[in-house]
C-alpha positions in Angstrom: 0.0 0.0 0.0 1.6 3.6 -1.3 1.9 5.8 1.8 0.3 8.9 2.4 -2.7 10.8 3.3 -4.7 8.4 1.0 -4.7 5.0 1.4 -4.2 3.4 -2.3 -3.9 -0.2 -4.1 -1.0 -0.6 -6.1 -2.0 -0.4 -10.0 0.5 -1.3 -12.8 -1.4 0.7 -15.1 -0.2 3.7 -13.1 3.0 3.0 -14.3 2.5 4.5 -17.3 0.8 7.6 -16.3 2.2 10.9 -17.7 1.7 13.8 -15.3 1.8 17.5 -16.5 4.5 20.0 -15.4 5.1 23.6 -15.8 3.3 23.1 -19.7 5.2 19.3 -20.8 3.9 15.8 -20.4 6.3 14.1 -18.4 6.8 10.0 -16.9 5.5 9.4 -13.5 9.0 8.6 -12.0 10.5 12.5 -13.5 7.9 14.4 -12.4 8.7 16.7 -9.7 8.0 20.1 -7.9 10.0 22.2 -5.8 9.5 22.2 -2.3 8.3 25.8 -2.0 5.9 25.3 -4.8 2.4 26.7 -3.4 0.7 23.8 -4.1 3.1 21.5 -1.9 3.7 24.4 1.0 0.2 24.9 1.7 -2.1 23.0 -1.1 -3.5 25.2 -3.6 -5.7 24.0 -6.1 -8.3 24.4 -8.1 -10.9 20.7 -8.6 -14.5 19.4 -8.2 -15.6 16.5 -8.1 -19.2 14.5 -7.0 -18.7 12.7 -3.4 -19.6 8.9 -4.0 -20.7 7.5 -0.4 -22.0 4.1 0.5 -22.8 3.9 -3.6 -24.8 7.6 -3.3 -23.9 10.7 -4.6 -23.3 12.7 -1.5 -24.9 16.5 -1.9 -26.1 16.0 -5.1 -29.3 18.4 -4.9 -27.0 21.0 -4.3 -25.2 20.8 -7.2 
């Protein structure tokens, strides 16, 4: 299991993934940030995403 604040399964078709960085598709294994990046200091982002619960969409209505 991958350590971290998520739990995960290890997937061998995440491998392959390429993973976008400052504009250029990159491989998994060279993708990298610097430590003082934003987004690693204090976790700026920008995503959505429906919350799945129990097999129900979790605050759907509001949408």
């Amino acid at each position: 299991m991958a350590l971290g604040t998520h739990g995960s399964i290890e997937d061998y078709r995440n491998e392959s993934v390429l993973i976008y960085v400052n504009g250029e598709l990159v491989p998994r294994n060279e993708a990298k940030i610097p430590v003082f990046d934003s987004g690693c200091l204090v976790g700026d982002g920008v995503w959505e995403g429906p919350r799945l619960d129990k097999g129900f969409l979790v605050f759907w209505k509001a949408i």
